[in-house]
MIVEXVEX-560671 format. One line per 2 residues: number of its first residue (from 1); their letters; for each residue y, x, z of C-alpha. Coordinates in nm, 2 decimals. Each point is the difference from the previous one (the first is absolute). Layout:
NUM = a = Y:X:Z ~ ...
//
This chain:
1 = xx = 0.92:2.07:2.72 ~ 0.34:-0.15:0.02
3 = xx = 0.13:-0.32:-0.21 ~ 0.08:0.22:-0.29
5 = xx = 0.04:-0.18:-0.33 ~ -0.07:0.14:-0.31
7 = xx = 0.28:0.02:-0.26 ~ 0.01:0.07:-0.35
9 = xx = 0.31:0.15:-0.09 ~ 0.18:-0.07:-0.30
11 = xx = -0.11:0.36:-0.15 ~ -0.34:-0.08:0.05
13 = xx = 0.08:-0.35:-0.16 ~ 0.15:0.15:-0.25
15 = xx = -0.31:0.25:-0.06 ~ -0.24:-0.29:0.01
17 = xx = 0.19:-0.18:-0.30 ~ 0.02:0.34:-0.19
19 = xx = -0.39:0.02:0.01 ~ -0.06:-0.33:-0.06
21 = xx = 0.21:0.04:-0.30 ~ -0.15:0.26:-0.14
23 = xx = -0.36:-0.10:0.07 ~ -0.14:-0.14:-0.30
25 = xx = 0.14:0.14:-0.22 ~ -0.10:0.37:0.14
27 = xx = -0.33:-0.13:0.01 ~ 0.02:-0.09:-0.39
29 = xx = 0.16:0.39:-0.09 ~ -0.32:0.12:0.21
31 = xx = -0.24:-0.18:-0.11 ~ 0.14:0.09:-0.36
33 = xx = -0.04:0.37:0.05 ~ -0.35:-0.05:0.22
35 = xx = -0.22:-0.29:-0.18 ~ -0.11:-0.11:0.31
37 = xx = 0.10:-0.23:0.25 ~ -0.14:0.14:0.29
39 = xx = 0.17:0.34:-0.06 ~ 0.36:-0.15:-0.05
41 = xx = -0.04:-0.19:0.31 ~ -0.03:0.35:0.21
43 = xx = 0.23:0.16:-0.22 ~ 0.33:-0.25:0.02
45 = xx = -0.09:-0.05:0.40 ~ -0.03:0.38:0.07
47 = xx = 0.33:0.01:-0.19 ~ 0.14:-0.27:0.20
49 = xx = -0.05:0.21:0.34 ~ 0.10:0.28:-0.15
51 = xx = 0.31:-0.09:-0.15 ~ 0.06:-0.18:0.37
53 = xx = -0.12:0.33:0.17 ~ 0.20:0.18:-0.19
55 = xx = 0.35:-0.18:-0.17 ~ 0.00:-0.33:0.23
57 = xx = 0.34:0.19:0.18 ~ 0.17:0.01:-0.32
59 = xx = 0.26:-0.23:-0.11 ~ -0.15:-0.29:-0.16
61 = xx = 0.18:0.06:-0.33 ~ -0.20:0.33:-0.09
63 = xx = -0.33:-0.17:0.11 ~ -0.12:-0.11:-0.35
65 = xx = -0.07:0.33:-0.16 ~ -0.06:0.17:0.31
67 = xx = -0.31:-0.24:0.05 ~ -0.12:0.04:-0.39
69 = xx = 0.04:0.35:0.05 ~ -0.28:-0.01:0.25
71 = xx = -0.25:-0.25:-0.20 ~ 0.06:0.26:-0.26
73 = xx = -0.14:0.28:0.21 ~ -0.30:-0.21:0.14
75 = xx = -0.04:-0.09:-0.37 ~ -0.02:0.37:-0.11
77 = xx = -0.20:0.09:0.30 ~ -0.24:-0.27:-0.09
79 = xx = -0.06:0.13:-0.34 ~ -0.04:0.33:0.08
81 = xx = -0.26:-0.10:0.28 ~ -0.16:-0.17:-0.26
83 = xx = 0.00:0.27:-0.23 ~ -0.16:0.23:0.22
85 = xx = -0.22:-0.22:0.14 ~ -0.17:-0.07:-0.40
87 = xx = -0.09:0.35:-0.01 ~ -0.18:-0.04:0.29
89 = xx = -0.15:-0.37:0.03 ~ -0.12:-0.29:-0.22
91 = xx = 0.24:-0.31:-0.02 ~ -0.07:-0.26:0.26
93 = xx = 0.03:-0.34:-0.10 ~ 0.19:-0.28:0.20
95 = xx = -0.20:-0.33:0.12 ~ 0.25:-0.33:-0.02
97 = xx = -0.21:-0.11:0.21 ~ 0.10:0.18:0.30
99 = xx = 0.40:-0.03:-0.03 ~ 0.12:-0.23:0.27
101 = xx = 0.32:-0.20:-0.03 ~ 0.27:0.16:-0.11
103 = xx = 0.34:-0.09:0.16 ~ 0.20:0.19:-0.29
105 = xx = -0.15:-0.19:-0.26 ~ 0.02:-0.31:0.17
107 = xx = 0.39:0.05:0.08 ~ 0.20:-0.24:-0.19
109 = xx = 0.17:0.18:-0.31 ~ 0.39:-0.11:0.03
111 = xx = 0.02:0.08:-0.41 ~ -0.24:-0.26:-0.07
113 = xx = 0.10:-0.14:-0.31 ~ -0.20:-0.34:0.01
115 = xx = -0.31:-0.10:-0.16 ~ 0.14:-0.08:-0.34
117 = xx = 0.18:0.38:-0.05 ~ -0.29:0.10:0.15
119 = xx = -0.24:-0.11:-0.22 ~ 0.20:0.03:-0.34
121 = xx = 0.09:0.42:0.07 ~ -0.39:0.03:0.20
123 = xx = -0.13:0.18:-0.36 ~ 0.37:0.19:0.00
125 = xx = -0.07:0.10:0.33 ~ -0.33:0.14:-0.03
127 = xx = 0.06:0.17:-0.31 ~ 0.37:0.17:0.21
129 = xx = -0.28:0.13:0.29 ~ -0.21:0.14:-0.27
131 = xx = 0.22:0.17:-0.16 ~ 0.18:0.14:0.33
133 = xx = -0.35:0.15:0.10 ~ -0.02:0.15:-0.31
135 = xx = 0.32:0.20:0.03 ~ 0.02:0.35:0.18
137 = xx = 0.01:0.00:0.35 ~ 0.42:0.10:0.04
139 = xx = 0.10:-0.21:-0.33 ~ -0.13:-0.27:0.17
141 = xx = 0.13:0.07:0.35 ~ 0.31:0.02:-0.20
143 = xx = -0.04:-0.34:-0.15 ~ -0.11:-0.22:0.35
145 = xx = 0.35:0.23:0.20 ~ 0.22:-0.07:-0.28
147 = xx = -0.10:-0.34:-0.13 ~ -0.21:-0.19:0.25
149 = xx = 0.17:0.12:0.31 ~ 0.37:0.00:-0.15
151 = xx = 0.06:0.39:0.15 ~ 0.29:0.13:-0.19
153 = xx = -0.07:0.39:-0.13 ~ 0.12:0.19:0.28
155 = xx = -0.22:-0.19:0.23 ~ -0.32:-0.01:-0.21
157 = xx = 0.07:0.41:-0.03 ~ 0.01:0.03:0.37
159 = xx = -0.34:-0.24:0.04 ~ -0.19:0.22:-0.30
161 = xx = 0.16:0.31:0.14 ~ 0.10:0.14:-0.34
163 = xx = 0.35:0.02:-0.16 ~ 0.20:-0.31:-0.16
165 = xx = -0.13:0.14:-0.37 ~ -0.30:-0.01:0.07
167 = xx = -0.02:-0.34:0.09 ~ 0.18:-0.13:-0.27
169 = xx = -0.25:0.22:-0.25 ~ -0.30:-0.13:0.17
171 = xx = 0.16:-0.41:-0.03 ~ 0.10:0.07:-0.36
173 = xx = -0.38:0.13:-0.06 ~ -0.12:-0.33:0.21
175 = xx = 0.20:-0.22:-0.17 ~ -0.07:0.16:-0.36
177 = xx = -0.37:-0.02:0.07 ~ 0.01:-0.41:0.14
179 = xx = 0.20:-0.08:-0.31 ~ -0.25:0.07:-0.18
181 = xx = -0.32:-0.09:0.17 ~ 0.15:-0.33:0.06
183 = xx = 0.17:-0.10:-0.34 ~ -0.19:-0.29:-0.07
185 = xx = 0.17:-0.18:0.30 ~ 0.34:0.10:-0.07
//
């Protein structure tokens, strides 16, 4: 081989601070609509090569529903895999045991809010996941695209692949529905 050097290019730069920035808290939305770890792993990095498989090319400004549109698809596909696979097959259960470490989990969270904020909204918190889990599948989606992730409508339409209405029905439903399961902390 000849003295070629690898170099990244500013796209792939670019791409690499993307994913990194989307990372964690895909890994939160999945593990939301999955209850397990493990499965939200697979899910947000078989996302991650899809989207680049697929959308890396695009501008960089379109990236951000482009790549929730895919979790979304691995998401659905993993809940109708599931589905199926109940008729057919007993629930295995997961051994914590076996998990090695996990580089996603152990990435520093740039949002940290320090141990103090931490501690004092830690009950908040918890009760917030609760109730997300509890909502239906698309109100929530709604919720994490519009809220969490700061999409405006147009972009949270594209990444849910269903018109503008609907996602501001299915946020209004989210929202109704938090209100109330979370009163006492308001």
């Amino acid at each position: 081989m000849s003295g070629r050097v690898n170099v990244v290019t500013t796209d792939e730069r670019t791409l690499d601070q993307f994913l990194k920035h989307v990372e964690r808290r895909a890994l939160r939305m999945a593990e939301m609509a999955t209850g397990q770890r493990d499965e939200a792993l697979d899910l947000v990095q078989e996302a991650m090569f899809g989207f680049v498989r697929h959308y890396a090319s695009k501008p960089a400004t379109e990236w951000m529903p482009l790549f929730y549109r895919v979790l979304d698809s691995r998401l659905n596909d993993w809940h109708r895999r599931r589905t199926v696979r109940g008729r057919w097959m007993a629930v295995w259960t997961h051994n914590a045991d076996d998990d090695e470490a996990d580089e996603i989990a152990q990435a520093p969270d740039t949002n940290d809010p320090g141990p103090l904020l931490r501690l004092a909204g830690n009950e908040a918190g918890q009760a917030l996941e609760t109730a997300l889990t509890r909502l239906p599948p698309r109100q929530r989606q709604a919720f994490l695209l519009r809220v969490w992730e700061g999409l405006d409508v147009a972009a949270t339409a594209q990444a849910m692949q269903c018109s503008q209405g609907s996602v501001k029905t299915h946020l209004s439903r989210a929202l109704a529905s938090l209100r109330g399961q979370l009163e006492e902390f308001a």
